[in-house]
N, C-alpha and C positions, 0 to 999 in steps of 0.2 A: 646776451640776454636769453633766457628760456623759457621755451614758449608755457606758457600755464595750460595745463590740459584740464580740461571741461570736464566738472564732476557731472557722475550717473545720477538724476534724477531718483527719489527718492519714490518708495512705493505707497500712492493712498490706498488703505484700506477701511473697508466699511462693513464694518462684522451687523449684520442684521439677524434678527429671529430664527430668519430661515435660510440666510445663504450668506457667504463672505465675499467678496466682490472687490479685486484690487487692479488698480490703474497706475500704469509707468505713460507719465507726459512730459517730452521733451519742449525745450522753448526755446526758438531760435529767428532773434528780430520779433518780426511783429505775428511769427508763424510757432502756431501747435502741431506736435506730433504725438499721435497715442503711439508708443513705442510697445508698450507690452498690456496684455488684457486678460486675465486668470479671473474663473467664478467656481464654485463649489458649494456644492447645498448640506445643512445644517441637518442633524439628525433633532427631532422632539424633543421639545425642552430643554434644549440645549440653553436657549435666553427665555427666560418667564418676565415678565414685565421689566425689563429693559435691565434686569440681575442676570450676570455670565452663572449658570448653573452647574454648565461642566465647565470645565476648564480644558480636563482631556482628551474634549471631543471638537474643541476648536483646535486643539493643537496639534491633533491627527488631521484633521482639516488640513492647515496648512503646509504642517510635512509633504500632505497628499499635492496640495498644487504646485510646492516650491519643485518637487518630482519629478512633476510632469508638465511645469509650461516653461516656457521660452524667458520667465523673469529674468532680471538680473541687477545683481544688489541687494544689501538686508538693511538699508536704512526705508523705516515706514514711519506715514506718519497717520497718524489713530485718530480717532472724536469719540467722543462722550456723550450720548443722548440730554439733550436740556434739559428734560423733565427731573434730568440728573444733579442738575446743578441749581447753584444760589446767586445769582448775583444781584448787588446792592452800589448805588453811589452814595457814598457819606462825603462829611466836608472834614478838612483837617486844616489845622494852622499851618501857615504857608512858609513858617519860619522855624520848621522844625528838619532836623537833620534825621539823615536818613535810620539810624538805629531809632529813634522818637517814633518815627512814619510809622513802623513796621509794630514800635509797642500799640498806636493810638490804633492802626488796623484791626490787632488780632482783640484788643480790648472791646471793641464796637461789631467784628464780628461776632463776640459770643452771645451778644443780647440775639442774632438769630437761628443759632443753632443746637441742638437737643445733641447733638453728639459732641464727647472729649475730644477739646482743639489737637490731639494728638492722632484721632482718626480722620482728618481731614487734611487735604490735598488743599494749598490755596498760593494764588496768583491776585497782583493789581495791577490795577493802570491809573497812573496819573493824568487826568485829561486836561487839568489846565486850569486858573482861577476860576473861581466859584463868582457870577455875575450879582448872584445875589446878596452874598457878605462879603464883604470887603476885608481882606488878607486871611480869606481861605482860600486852599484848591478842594476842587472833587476828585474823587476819586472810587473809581470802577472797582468793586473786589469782585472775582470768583471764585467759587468754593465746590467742593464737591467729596464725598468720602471717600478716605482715601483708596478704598477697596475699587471702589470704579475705576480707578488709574490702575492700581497695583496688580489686578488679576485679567487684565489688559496687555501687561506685559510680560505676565508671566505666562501667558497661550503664547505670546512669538518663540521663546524662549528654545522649545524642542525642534522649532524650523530654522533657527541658527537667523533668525532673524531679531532688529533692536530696536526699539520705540525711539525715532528723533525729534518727535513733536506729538502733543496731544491736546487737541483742539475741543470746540463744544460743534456739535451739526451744526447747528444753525451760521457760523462764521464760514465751516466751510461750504455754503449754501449759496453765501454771501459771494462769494468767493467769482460762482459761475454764473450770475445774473447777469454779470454785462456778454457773455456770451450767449445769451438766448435771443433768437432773433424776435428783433421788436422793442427787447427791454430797451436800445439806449435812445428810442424816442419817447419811451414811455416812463411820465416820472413815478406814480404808483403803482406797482404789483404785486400780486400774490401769487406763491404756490401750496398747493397742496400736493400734500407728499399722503400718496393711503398706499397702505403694504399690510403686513402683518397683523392683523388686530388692531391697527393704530391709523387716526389720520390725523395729518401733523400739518401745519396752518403756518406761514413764514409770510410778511407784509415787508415790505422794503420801498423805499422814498428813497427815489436817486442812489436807488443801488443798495440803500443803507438798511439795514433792517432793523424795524420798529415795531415787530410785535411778532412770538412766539406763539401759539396754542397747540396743547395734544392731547386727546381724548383718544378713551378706549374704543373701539370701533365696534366689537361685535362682543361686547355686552349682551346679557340674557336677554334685553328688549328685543336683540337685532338677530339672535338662533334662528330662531323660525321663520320672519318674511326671509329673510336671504337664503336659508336651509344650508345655513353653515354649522350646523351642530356637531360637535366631537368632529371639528375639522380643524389639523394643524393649520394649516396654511387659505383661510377660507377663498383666497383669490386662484389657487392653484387648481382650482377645478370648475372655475369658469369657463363656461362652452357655450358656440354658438347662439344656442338654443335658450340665454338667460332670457330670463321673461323681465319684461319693463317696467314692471311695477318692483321688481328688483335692483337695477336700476336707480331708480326713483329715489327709493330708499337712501342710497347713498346720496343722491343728489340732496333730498332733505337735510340731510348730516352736512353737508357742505354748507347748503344756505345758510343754517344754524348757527356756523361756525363764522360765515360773516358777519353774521347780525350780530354773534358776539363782539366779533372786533368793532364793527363798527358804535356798539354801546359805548367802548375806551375810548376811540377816536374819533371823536366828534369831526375833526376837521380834517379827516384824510377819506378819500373816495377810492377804491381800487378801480383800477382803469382797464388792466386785463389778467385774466388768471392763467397760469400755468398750472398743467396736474403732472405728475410724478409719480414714478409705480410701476407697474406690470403694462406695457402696452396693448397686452389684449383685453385689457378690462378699459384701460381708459380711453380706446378708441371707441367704444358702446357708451361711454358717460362723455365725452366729449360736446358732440354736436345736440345731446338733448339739455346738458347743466347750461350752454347757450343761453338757448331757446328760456328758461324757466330765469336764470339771472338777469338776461338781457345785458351782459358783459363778454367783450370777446375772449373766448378759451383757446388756449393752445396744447398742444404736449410738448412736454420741455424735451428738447435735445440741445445741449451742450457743444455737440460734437459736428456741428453741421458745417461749421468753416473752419475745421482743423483737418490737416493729411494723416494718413496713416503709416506704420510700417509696412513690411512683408510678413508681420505676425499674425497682423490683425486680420480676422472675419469680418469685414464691411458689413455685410446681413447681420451678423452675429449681432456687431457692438451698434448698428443702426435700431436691432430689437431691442437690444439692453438702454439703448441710452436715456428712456424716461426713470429707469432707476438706478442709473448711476450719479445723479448728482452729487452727491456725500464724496464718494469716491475719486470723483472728479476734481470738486473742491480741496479733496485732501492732497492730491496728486499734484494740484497747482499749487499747493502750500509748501509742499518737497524741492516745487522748481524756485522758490522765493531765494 
């Protein structure tokens, strides 16, 4: 017999606004290994509202890291921003065969989409009869243009690297909740994910996630109290010295954002939040969003009961790890 030799772990990567961020994680038994950890920052404008603007400045990017760190492998596996995508459950007759499925799919997608079904990327999932009609199933579509996929993979393309999966955030988010310490006693949480311009809202019930939001973050309202004006990266030059009522401000945008959720979800309570992002901004918002929600806050690390290589910067990837979820998620979708 011969023995099978154990494929290389594929690479997540999380192309952000302002920086690319890719994670090699090994899995062996019931133990994680971060194997490999490469980050690289984005020149301006590189991503304008969640659109790849250049194409050829991610893909110098990555030439630049594949160069110079310790990776190894060119299967990656990618996400798609939500705000990117569609997705809808429709009911279809349960007695239709598989070429019927895929006419009654693409027929019932076009009542919601403004773009030719030829520029759109689309995926389903059958989830099982429909409890409400009797001999249908539902069924999950998602959709997205196809350009969000297509220019996605053609940035790997000059680092000799090949898109083996491409997922939505939010799944691979999904992904690393049962590794936060606390989640698996707690059946409601939320994180908020703030980076770039954007803070991004993810609710999950036993792990599951049940509700998305993302809003623009530093809108003309938000220039001036935060004195992010003509700032690519408003979080990159937070110092020391931010004043509280600055702060604040974020923390307001947060509340906000549960009050929205909580308007949809009547009957779900968030039991504890995770925040996500730049750890030196979220250690100043931490202990005051506390105090003002009256819910316990943590910062999400992922990586706290997983070993490392000999590659890895402890310091390094312990600073980075409130913003590597995405990454993370993806990295554990490579070891699936």
């Amino acid at each position: 017999m011969f023995k099978r030799l154990r494929s290389r772990p594929s690479l997540g990567m999380d192309i952000t606004p302002s920086e690319i961020n890719i994670l090699q994680i090994s899995h062996v038994a019931d133990n994680y290994c971060i194997e490999n950890f490469a980050s690289s920052v984005l020149p301006p404008h590189t991503i304008v509202d969640n659109q790849l603007r250049d194409i050829d400045a991610i893909a110098h990017c990555l030439k630049r890291i594949t160069m110079t760190s310790s990776l190894s492998g060119n299967f990656v596996v990618l996400a798609v921003p939500d705000s990117a995508i569609i997705t809808k459950t429709i009911q279809i007759r349960a007695d239709l065969v598989d070429a019927e499925i895929e006419e009654a799919i693409y027929f019932e997608l076009c009542k919601y989409l403004s773009y030719p079904l030829h520029e759109i990327n689309m995926d389903f999932v059958i989830q099982g009869p429909c409890a409400e009609e009797k001999g249908k199933l539902n069924v999950q579509i998602i959709a997205c243009r196809s350009e969000q996929v297509s220019k996605r993979v053609e940035a790997l393309k000059p680092a000799n690297l090949l898109a083996k999966t491409i997922e939505i955030e939010s799944s691979a988010i999904e992904r690393v909740v049962p590794l936060l310490e606390k989640s698996r006693t707690i059946q409601q949480i939320a994180i908020f994910k703030i980076n770039h311009l954007y803070i991004q809202l993810y609710v999950f019930k036993e792990n599951n996630i049940v509700f998305t939001h993302e809003e623009k973050f530093c809108s003309t309202q938000w220039f001036d109290p935060l004195g992010w004006q003509n700032c690519e990266d408003p979080f990159s030059h937070i110092a020391p010295s931010t004043k509280l009522e600055n702060i604040d401000v974020i923390i307001r945008q947060i509340k906000k954002n549960l009050q929205f959720f909580y308007s949809t979800q009547m009957d779900c309570v968030v039991e504890h939040v995770f925040l996500a992002g730049e750890k030196e901004l979220l250690t100043k918002i931490c202990q005051r969003l506390e105090d003002k929600i009256k819910i316990p806050v943590s910062i999400a690390n992922p990586f706290k009961n997983m070993e490392y290589s000999s590659n890895i910067s402890f310091r390094e990837i312990l600073e980075k790890a409130p913003s590597l979820l995405i990454a993370c998620g993806l990295a554990l979708r490579g070891e699936v």
